[in-house]
C-alpha positions in Angstrom: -70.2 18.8 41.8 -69.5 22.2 43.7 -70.3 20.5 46.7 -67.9 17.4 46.1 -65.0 19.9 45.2 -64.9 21.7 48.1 -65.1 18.7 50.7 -62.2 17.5 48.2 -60.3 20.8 49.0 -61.0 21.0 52.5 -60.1 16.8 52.9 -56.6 17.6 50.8 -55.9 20.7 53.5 -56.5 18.1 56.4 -54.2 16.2 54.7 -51.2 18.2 54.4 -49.1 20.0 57.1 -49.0 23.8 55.7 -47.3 26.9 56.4 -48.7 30.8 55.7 -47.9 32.8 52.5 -44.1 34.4 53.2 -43.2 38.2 52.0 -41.0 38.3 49.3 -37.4 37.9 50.2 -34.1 39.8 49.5 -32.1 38.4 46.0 -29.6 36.6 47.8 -30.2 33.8 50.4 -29.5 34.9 54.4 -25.9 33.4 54.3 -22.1 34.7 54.4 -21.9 31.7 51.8 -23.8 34.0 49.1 -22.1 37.5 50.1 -18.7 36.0 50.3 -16.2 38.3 48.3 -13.0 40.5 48.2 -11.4 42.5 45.8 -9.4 42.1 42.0 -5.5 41.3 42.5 -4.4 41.3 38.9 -4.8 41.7 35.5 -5.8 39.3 32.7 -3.1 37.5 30.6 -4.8 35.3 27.5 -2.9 32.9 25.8 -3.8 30.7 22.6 -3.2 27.0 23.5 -2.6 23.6 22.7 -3.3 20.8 25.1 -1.5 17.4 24.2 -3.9 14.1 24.7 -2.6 10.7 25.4 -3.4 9.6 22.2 -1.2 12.0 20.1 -4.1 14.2 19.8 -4.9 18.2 21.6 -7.5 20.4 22.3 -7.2 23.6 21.3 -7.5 26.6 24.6 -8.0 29.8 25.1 -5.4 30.3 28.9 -6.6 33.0 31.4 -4.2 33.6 33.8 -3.9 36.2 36.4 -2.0 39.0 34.7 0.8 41.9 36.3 0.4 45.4 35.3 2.5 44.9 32.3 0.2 42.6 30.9 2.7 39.5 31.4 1.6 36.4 33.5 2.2 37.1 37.4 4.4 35.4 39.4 3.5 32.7 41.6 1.3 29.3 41.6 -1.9 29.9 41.1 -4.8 27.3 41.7 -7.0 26.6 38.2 -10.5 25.9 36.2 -11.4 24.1 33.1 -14.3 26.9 32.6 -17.3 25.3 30.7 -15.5 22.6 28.7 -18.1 21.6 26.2 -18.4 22.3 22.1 -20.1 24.9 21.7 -17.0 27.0 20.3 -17.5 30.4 22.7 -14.2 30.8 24.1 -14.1 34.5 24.0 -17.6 34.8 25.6 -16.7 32.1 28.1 -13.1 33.8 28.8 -15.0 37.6 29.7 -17.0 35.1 32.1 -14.0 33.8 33.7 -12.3 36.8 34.2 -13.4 37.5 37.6 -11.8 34.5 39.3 -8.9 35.2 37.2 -8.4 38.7 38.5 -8.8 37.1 41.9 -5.7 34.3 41.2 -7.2 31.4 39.4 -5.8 30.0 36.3 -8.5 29.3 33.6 -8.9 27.2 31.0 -11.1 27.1 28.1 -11.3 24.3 25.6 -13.0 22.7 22.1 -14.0 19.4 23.1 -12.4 17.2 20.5 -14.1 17.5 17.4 -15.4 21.1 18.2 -13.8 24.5 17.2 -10.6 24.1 16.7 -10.1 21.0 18.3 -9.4 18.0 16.1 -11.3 14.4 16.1 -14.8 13.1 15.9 -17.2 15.1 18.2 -19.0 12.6 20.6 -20.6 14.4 23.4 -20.0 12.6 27.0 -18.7 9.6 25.3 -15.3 7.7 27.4 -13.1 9.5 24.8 -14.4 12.9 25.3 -14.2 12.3 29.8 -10.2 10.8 28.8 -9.7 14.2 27.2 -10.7 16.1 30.3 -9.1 13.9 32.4 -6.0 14.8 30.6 -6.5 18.5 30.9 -7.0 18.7 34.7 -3.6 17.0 34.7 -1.9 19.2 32.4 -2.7 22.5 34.3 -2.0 20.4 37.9 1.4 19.9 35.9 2.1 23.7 34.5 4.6 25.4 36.8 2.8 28.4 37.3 0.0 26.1 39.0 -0.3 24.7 42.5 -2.0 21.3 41.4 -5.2 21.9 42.6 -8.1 22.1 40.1 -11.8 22.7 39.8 -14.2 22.7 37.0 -17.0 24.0 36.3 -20.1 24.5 33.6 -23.4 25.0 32.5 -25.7 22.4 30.8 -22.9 20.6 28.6 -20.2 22.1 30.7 -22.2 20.9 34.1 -22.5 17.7 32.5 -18.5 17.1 31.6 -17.6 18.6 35.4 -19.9 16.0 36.9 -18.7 13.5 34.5 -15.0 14.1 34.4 -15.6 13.8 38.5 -16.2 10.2 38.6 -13.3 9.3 36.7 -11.0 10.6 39.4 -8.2 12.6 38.1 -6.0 12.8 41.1 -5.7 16.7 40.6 -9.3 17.7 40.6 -10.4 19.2 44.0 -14.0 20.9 43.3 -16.4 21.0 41.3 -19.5 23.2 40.6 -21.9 21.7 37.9 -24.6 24.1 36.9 -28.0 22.2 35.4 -26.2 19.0 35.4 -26.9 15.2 34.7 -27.6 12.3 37.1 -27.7 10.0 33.4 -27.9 11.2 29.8 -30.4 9.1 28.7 -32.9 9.6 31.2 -32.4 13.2 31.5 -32.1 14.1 28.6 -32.7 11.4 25.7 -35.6 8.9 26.4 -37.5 10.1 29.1 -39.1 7.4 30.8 -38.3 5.1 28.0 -39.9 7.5 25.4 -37.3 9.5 22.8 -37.8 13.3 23.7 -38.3 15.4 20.6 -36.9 18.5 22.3 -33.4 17.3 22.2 -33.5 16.4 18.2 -32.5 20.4 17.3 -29.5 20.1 19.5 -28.2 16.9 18.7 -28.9 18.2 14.9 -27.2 21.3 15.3 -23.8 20.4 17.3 -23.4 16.5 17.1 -25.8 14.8 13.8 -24.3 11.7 14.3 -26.2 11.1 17.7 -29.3 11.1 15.9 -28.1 7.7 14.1 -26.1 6.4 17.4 -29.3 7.6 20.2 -31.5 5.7 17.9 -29.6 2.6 17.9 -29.4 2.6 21.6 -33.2 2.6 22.6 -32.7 0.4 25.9 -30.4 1.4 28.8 -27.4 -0.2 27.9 -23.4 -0.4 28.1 -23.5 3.1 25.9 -25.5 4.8 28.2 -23.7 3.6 31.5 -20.3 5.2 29.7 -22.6 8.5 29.3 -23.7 8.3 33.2 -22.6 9.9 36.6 -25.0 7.4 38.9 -23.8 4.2 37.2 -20.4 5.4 39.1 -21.9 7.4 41.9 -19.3 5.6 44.3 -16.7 8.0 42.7 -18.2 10.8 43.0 -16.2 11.8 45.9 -15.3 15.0 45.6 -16.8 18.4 47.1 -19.9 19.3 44.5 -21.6 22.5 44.5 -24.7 21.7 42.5 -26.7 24.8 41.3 -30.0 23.9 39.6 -33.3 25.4 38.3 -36.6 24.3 39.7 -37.8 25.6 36.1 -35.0 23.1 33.8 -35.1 20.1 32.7 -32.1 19.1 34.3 -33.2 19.6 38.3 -34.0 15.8 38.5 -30.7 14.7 37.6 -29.2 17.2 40.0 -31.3 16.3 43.0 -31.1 12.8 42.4 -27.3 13.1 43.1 -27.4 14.9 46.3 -29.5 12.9 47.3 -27.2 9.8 46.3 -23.9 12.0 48.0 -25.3 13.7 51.0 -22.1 14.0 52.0 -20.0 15.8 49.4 -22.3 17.1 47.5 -24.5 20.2 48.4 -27.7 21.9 46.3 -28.1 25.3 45.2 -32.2 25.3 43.5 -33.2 28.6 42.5 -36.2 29.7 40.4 -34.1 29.5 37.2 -35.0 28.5 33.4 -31.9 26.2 31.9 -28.7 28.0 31.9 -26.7 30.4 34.1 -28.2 32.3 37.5 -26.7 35.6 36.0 -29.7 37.5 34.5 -32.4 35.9 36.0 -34.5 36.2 38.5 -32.9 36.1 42.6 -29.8 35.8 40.6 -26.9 34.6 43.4 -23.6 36.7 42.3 -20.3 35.2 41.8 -20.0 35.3 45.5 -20.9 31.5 46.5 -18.8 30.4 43.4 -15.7 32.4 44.8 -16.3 30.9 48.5 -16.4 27.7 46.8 -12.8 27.7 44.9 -11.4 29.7 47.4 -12.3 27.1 50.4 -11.4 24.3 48.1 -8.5 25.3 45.4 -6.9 28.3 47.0 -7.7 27.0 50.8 -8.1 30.7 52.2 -9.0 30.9 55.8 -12.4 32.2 56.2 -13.9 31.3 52.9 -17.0 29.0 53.9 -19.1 26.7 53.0 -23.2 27.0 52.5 -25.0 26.8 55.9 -27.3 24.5 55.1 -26.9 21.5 52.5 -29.5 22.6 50.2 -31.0 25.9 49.7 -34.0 26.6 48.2 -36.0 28.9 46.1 -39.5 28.5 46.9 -41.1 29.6 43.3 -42.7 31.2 41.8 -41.4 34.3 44.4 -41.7 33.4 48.1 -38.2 33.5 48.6 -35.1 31.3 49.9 -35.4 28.5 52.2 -32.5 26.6 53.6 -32.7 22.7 54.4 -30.6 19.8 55.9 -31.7 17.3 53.5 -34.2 17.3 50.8 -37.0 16.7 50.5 -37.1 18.5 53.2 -37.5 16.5 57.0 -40.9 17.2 58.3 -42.5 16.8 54.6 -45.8 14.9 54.5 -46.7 12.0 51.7 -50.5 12.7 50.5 -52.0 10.6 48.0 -54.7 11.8 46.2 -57.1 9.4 44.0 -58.0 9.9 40.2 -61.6 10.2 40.2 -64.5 8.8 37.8 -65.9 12.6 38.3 -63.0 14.0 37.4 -62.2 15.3 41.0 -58.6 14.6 43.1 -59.7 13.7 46.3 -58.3 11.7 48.6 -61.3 9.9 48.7 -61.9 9.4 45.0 -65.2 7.3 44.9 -66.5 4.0 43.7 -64.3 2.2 41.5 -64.6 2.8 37.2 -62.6 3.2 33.9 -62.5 6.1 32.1 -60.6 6.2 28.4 -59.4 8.1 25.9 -57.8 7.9 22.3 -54.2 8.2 21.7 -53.5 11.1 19.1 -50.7 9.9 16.7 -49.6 13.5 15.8 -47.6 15.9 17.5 -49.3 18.6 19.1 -48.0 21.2 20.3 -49.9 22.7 23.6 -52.7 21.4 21.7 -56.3 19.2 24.1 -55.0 15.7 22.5 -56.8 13.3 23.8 -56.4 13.1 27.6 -57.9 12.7 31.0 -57.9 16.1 33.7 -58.5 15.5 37.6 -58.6 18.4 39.6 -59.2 19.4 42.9 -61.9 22.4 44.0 -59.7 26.0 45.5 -57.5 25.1 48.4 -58.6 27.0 51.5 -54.6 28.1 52.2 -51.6 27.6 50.8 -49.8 24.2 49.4 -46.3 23.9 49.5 -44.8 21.2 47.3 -41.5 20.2 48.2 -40.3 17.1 46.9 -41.5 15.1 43.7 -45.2 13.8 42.7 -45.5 10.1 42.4 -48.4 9.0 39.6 -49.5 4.9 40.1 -51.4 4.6 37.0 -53.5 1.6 36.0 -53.9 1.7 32.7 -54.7 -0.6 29.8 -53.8 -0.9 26.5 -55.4 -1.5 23.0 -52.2 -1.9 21.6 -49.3 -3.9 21.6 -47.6 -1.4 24.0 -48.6 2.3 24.9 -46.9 5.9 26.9 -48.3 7.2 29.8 -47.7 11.4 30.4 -48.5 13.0 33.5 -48.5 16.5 34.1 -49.2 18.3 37.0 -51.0 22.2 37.2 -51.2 25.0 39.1 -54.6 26.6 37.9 -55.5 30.1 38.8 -58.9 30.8 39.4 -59.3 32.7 36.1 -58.4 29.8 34.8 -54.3 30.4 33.9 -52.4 27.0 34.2 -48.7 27.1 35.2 -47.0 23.8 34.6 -45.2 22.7 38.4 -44.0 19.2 36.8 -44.2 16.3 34.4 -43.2 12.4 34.2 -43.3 9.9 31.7 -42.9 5.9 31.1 -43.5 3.7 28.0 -45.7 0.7 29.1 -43.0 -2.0 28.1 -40.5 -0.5 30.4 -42.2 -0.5 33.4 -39.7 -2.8 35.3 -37.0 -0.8 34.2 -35.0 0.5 31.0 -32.3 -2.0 30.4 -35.4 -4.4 28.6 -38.5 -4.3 26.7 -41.2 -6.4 28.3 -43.9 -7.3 26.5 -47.7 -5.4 26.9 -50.7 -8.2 26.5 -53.3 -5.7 24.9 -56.8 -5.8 27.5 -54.9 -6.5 30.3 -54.1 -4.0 33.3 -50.6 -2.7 34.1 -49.7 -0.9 37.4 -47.5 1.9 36.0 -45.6 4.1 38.4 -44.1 7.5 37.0 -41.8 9.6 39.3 -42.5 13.6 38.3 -39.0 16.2 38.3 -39.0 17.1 41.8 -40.5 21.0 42.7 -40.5 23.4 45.6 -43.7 25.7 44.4 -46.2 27.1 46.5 -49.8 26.3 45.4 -51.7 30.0 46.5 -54.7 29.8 48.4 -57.6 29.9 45.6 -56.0 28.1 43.2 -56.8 24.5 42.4 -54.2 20.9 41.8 -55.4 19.9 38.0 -53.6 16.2 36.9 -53.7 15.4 33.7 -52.8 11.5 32.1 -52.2 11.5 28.4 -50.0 9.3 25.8 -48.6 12.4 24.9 -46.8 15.6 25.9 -44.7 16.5 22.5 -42.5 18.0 22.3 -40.9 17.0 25.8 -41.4 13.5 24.6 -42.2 11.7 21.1 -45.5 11.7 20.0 -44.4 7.9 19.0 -47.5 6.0 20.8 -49.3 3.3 18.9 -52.6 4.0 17.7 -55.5 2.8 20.2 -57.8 3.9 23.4 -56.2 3.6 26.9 -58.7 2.7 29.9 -57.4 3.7 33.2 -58.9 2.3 36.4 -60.2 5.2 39.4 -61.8 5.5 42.0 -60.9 3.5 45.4 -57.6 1.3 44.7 -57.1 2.9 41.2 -55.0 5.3 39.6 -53.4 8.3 42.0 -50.9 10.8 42.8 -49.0 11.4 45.9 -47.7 14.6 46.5 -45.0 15.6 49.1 -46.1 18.2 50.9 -44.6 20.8 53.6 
């Protein structure tokens, strides 16, 4: 076996177009974009607010505006922000946020969603109502006299997801947006992952909008309700500029490559090695700098405030440093597929053909072994650097009636440690797609291909690839798979991976 994994290592390294280990870089990336800055102007005047809706209805705001030295507004138009418009009630916390750009001339606004705070109404998180509402306050500040009509938004996880949102309904006022750890689609980011309801989401939706654990379940196929809750059903209004700033370690980095990669042209990605929420805090943390170049090129429209030098930059986790791309993945990446063998090796020459099963565990389980199958490859001679996603075929059969298919992919240390680098998921009966169920004959072998949340992660020389194939990865996804054993085909012209490589 020693033998086999080290031809298997040395085969993979053939395969793949590498590049040496890199020093640790400086916090911010090498470009004016990320040290843009200039001084406070003014003070900060708050105000308590009420927006009016076209409906008869209003959302209740906290105004930020730039302030004079006696604490009155300043005079002048200034350019403005909906700051993090979601429900989450933090205006005071989000208005300390804001107050940067607002001592630097911006306008900010900070709102309830409808049914949040004080804001009257029925909460319904990214629902056509709560996008009308938003529409209607980018208009209202366009329309204040103090403003010059130009506005941006911006916001983190629910606020990301109402900026992108909001977006492709067009309000003729909005200029800019910066989404941070936004959606490409609310149910596949978020709610059924690959089909397959994800238990991680059921303490939000309990704590902030219980209703959506009646209305999600009702809605188990992709659907008119979800295409209301979705950017990339209405990517062809997505046309203004996006600064997208994403974590390579959140759940929403998927969504958030998937649309620049759908807008080359508007949109540009800022990936650093972040958990979900905010840069500030956490590791290579970027400033406020790139978010000041942004409003200021696009709202204020200051000479010499620029734009990113490259359309995506990149943090190359877990600490090699900033990278800076055209496109992404990356041109000059390499696709290497690596078979799923009956040994248990990765190889790109995985051996004679055979099935290997394993029983589905019913129960939730926690980083528990579950049932499951591991393929691994033997220590890479040199570095690996993933840059792109992992695509899993899997042939795999089913004893019953319809089965879920996990895969995750490992970076193993040679004492053994196993940091996660990405996951994918897909319930057998929605292998052609989510919009219907279609039916699994039980014995008979499906081809099943599972696109993993794209990565950029260096794989250190030493360490070894490990792939594991479940029906379960809880609580990322339900532990809702029928009871059964699952047979999956390796060796030559079975089950693989293909990774893309740099």
């Amino acid at each position: 076996m020693k033998k086999t994994l080290l031809a298997t290592s040395a085969a993979l390294i053939l395969a793949c177009t590498l590049i040496p280990a890199a020093h640790a870089e400086a916090t911010l990336p090498a470009d004016p974009f990320f040290a843009y800055d200039r001084p406070a102007e003014y003070g900060v005047h708050t105000a308590s607010i009420t927006v009016p809706l076209r409906d008869g209805s209003h959302l209740v705001c906290d105004l930020h505006r730039p302030g004079a030295p006696d604490g009155t507004p300043a005079p002048g138009r200034f350019p403005g922000i909906v700051y993090d418009y979601n429900a989450y009630d933090q205006l005071e916390a989000q208005g300390r946020a804001a107050a940067y750009f607002v001592e630097r001339g911006y306008a900010a606004a900070i709102c309830n969603a409808r049914g949040s705070g004080e804001s009257p109404g029925h909460l319904d998180p990214f629902s056509a109502q709560e996008q009308r509402d938003n529409y209607d306050l980018i208009e209202w500040l366009a329309a204040q006299p103090w403003s010059t009509g130009r506005i941006g938004q911006t916001g983190v996880s629910y606020g990301g997801h109402s900026s992108l949102l909001v977006a492709v309904n067009k309000p003729p006022h909005l200029a800019a947006i910066i989404p941070v750890d936004g959606i490409s689609d609310w149910y596949e980011n978020t709610i059924y992952r690959g089909g397959i309801y994800s238990a991680r989401i059921r303490d939000w939706q309990r704590a902030v909008a219980p209703d959506t654990l009646t209305t999600y379940a009702q809605h188990p196929l992709y659907d008119d309700f979800w295409r209301e809750r979705s950017v990339k059903s209405r990517y062809v209004d997505l046309d203004v500029p996006v600064l997208e700033i994403a974590g390579w370690y959140d759940r929403y980095r998927g969504g958030m490559v998937e649309n620049f990669q759908a807008r080359p042209h508007n949109v540009w990605l800022v990936a650093g090695p972040w958990v979900h929420g905010w840069p500030a805090g956490q590791p290579a943390d970027i400033g406020n700098g790139a978010y000041l170049a942004w409003w200021d090129r696009w709202l204020a429209r200051r000479p010499g405030a620029p734009l990113p030098a490259a359309k995506v930059t990149s943090y190359e986790a877990p600490g090699t440093g900033w990278r800076q791309f055209t496109t992404w993945p990356p041109s000059g990446t390499r696709r290497v597929r690596l078979g799923l063998g009956a040994d248990r090796v990765l190889s790109p020459d995985p051996g004679a053909a055979a099935t290997r099963t394993f029983e589905v565990n019913t129960q939730p389980v926690a980083g528990g072994p579950g049932q499951r199958l591991a393929f691994q490859t033997g220590p890479l001679p040199r570095d690996l650097v993933l840059a792109g996603d992992v695509q899993a075929s899997v042939q795999a059969s089913f004893t019953a009636a319809d089965g879920n298919i996990a895969v995750v992919v490992e970076d193993v240390a040679p004492d053994g440690t196993a940091t996660r680098i990405t996951q994918g998921w897909l319930k057998a009966s929605h292998r052609h797609g989510h919009e219907r169920a279609v039916p699994v004959r039980p014995g008979k072998v499906y081809d099943l291909d599972l696109r993993t949340w794209p990565t950029h992660y260096r794989v250190p020389a030493g360490h070894t690839i490990r792939v594991t194939v479940s029906s379960d990865d809880y609580p990322e996804i339900d532990s809702d798979a029928p009871a059964g054993r699952v047979a999956l085909r390796l060796g030559h012209g079975g089950s693989a991976v293909t990774l893309t490589t740099r």
